[in-house]
GUKOLBA-978959 format. One line per 10 residues: number of its first residue (from 1); for each residue x, y, z of N, C-alpha, C. Coordinates in Angstrom, 1 decimal. Example, Ala and Ser with C-alpha at 12.3 -4.5 7.8 and 13.67 -1.06 7.14 Angstrom:
BEGIN
1> 13.2 -5.7 7.8 12.3 -4.5 7.8 13.2 -3.3 7.8  12.8 -2.2 7.1 13.7 -1.1 7.1 12.9 0.0 7.9
This chain:
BEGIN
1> 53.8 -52.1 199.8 53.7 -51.0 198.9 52.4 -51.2 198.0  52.4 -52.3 197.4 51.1 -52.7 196.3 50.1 -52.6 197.2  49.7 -52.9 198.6 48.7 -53.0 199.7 48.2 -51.4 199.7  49.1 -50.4 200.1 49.1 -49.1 200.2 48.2 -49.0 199.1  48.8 -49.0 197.5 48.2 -48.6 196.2 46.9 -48.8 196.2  46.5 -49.9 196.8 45.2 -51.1 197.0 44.0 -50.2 197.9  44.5 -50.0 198.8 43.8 -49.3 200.2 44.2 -47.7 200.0  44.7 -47.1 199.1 44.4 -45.8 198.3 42.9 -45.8 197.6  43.3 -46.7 196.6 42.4 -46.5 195.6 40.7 -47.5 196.5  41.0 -48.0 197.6 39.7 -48.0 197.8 39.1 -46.7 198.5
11> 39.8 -46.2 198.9 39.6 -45.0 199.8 38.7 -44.3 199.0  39.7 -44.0 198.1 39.5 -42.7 196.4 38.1 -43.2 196.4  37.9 -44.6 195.4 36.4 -45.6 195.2 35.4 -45.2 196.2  36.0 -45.6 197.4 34.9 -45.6 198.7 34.1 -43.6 198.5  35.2 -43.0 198.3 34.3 -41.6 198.7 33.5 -40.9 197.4  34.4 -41.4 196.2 33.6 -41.2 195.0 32.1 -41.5 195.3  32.0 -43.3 195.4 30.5 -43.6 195.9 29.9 -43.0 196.8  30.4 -42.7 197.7 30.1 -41.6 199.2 29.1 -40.6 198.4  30.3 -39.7 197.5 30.0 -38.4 196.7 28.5 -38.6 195.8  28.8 -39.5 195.4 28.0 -39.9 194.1 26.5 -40.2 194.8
21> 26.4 -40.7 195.3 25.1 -41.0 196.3 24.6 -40.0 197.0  25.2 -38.5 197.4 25.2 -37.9 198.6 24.2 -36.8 196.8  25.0 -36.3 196.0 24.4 -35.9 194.8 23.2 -36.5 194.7  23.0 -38.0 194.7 21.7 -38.6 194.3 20.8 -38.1 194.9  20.9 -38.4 196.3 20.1 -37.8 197.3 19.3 -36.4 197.2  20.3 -35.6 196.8 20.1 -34.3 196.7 19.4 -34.4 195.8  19.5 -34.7 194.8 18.8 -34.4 193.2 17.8 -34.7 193.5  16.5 -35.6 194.4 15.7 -36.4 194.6 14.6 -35.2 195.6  15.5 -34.4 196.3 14.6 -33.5 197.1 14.5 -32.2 196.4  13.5 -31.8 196.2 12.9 -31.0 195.5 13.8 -29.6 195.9
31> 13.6 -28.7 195.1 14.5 -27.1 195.2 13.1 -26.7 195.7  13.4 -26.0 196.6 12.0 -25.0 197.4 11.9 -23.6 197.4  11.4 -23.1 196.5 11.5 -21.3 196.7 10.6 -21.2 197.3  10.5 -19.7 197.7 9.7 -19.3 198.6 9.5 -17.5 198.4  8.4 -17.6 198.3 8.1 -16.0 198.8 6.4 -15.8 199.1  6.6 -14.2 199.6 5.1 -13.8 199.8 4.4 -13.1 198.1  2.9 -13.5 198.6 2.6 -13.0 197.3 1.3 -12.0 197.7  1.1 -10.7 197.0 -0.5 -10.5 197.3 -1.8 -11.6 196.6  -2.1 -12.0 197.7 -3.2 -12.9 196.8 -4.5 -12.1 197.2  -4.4 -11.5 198.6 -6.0 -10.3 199.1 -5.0 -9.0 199.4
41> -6.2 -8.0 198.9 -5.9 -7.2 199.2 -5.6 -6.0 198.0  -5.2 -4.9 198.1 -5.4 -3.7 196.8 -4.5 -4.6 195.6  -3.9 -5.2 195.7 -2.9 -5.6 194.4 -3.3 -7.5 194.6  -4.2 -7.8 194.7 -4.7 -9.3 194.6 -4.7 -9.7 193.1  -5.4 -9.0 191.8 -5.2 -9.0 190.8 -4.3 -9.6 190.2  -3.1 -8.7 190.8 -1.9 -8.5 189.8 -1.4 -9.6 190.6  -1.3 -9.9 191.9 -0.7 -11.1 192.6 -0.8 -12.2 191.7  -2.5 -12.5 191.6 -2.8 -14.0 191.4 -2.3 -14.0 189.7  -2.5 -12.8 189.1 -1.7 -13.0 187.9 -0.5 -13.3 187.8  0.4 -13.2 188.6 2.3 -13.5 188.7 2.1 -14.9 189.6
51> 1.6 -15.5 190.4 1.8 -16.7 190.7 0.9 -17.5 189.8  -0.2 -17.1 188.7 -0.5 -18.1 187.3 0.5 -18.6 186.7  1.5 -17.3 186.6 2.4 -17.1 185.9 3.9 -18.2 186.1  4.4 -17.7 187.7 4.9 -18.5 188.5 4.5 -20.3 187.9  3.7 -20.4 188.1 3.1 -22.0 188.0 3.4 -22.3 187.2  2.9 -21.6 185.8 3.2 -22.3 184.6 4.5 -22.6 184.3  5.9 -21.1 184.8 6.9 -21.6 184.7 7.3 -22.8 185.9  6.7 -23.1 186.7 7.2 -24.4 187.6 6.7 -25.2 186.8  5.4 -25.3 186.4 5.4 -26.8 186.0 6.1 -27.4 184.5  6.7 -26.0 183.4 7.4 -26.1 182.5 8.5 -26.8 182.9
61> 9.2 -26.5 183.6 10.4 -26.5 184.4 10.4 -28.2 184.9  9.7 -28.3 186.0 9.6 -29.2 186.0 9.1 -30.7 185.2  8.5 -29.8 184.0 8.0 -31.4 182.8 9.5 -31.9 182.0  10.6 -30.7 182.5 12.1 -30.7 181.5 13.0 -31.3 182.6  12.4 -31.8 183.9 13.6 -32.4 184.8 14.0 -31.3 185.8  13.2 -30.4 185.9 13.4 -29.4 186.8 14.9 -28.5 186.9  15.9 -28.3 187.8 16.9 -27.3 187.7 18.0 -28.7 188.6  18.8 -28.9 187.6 20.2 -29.5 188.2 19.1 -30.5 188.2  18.4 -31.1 188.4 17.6 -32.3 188.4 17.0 -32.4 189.5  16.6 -31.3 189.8 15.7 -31.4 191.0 14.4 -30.7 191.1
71> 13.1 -31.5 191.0 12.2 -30.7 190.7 11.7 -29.5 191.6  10.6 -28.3 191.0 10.9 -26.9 191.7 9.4 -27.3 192.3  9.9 -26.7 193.6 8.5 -26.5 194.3 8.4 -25.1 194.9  7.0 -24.6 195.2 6.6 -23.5 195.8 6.4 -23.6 197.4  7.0 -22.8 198.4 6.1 -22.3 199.1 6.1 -20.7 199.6  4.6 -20.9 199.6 4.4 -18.9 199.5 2.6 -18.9 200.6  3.1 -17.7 200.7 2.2 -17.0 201.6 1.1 -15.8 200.7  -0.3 -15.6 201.5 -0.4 -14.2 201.5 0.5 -13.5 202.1  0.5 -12.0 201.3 1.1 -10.9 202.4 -0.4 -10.1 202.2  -1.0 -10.5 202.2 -2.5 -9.8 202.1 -2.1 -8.2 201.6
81> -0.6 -7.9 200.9 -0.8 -6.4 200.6 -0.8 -6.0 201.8  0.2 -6.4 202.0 0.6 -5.5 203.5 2.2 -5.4 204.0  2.7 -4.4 204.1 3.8 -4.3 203.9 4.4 -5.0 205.8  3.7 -4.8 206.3 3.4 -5.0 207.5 4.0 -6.6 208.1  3.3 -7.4 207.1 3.0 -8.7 206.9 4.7 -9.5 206.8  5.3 -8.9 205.9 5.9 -9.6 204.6 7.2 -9.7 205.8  7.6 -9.1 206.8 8.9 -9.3 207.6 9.0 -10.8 207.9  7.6 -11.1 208.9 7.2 -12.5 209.3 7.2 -13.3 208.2  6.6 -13.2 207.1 6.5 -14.3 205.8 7.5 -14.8 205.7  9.0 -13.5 205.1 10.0 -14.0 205.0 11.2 -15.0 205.9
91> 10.8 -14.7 207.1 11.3 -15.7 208.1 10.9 -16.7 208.2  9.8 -16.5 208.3 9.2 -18.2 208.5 9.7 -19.1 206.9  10.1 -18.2 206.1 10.4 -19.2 204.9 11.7 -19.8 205.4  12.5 -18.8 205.7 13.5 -18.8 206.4 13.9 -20.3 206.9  13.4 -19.6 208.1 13.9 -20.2 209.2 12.7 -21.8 209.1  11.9 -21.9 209.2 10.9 -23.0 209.7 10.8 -23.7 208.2  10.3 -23.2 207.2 10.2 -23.5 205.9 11.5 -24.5 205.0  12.3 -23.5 205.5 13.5 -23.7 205.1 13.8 -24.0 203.6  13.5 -22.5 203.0 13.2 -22.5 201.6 15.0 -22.4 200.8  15.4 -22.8 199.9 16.6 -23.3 199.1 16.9 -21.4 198.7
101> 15.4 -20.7 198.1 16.0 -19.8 197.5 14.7 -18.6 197.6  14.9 -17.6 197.8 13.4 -16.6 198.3 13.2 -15.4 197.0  12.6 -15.4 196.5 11.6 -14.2 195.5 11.3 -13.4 196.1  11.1 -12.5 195.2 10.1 -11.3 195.4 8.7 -11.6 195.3  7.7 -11.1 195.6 6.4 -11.0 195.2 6.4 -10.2 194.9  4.6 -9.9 194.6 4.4 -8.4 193.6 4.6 -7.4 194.3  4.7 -5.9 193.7 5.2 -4.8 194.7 6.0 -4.6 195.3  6.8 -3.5 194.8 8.2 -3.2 195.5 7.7 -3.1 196.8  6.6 -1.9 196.8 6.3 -1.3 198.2 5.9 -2.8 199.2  5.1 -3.4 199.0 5.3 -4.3 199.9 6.1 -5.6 200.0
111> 7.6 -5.4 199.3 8.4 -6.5 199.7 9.3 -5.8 200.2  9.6 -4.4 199.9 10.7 -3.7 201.0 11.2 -4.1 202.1  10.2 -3.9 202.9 9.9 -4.5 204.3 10.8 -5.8 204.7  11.1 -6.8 203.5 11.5 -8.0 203.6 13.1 -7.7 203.8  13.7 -6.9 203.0 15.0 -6.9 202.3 16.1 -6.8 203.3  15.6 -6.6 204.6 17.3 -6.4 205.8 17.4 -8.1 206.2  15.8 -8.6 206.1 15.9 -9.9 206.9 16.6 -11.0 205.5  16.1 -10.4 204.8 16.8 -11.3 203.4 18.7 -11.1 203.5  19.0 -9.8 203.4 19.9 -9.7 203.2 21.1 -9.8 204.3  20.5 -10.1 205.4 21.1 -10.7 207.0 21.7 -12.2 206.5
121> 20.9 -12.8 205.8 21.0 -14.5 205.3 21.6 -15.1 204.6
C-alpha cells in the first residue's frame, strides 16, 4: 500500500516535470505571425508605414519578454497590392511557414481574397 502511495506520487512528479519542461520548450520558440503586406505597388506607402509600425510594436513587445514568454517574430510577404497575390501568401504562411497566428495587411480590398482560406483553418 505505502509502495502504491510511493509509485503514485512518482508518476504525479514524473509528468509534472514532463509538463513543466514541455512549457519550457515552448516558451523558448518564438510566436510567428504572419501576413501579407503591400510593400510595391498603389498602397506601398501606407504598407511600409503599418509594418514601421508593426516593428516597433514587435520589438516593444519583445524588449517586455514578448507574449506568454515567448518572443514575437514576423513573417510576411509582398502582396505587391494585388488581390490576386494574397490567396498563395496566405497559405504558404499556412501550410509551409507554419505561422502560430495570421494578420491582416493593409487594405480590406486586397486581403479579401485571403478570408475563405483563413477561415477553412
Amino acid at each position: 500500500m505505502l509502495g502504491d502511495n510511493i509509485l503514485t506520487a512518482l508518476k504525479r512528479a514524473a509528468l509534472f516535470i514532463g509538463l513543466a519542461l514541455t512549457g519550457a520548450a515552448l516558451a523558448q520558440q518564438p510566436l510567428k505571425i504572419g501576413f501579407g503586406m503591400s510593400l510595391t505597388g498603389p498602397l506601398a506607402g501606407n504598407g511600409k508605414a503599418a509594418l514601421i509600425a508593426m516593428e516597433i510594436w514587435r520589438d516593444d513587445v519583445n524588449a517586455k519578454g514578448g507574449i506568454l514568454g515567448r518572443k514575437v517574430e514576423f513573417v510576411y510577404y509582398d502582396d505587391q497590392t494585388s488581390p490576386a497575390t494574397v490567396p498563395s501568401i496566405y497559405t504558404k504562411l499556412l501550410d509551409v511557414d507554419k505561422v502560430d497566428l495570421v494578420v491582416s495587411g493593409y487594405g480590406t480590398n486586397v486581403i479579401a481574397p485571403a478570408m475563405p482560406i483563413i477561415m477553412q483553418r
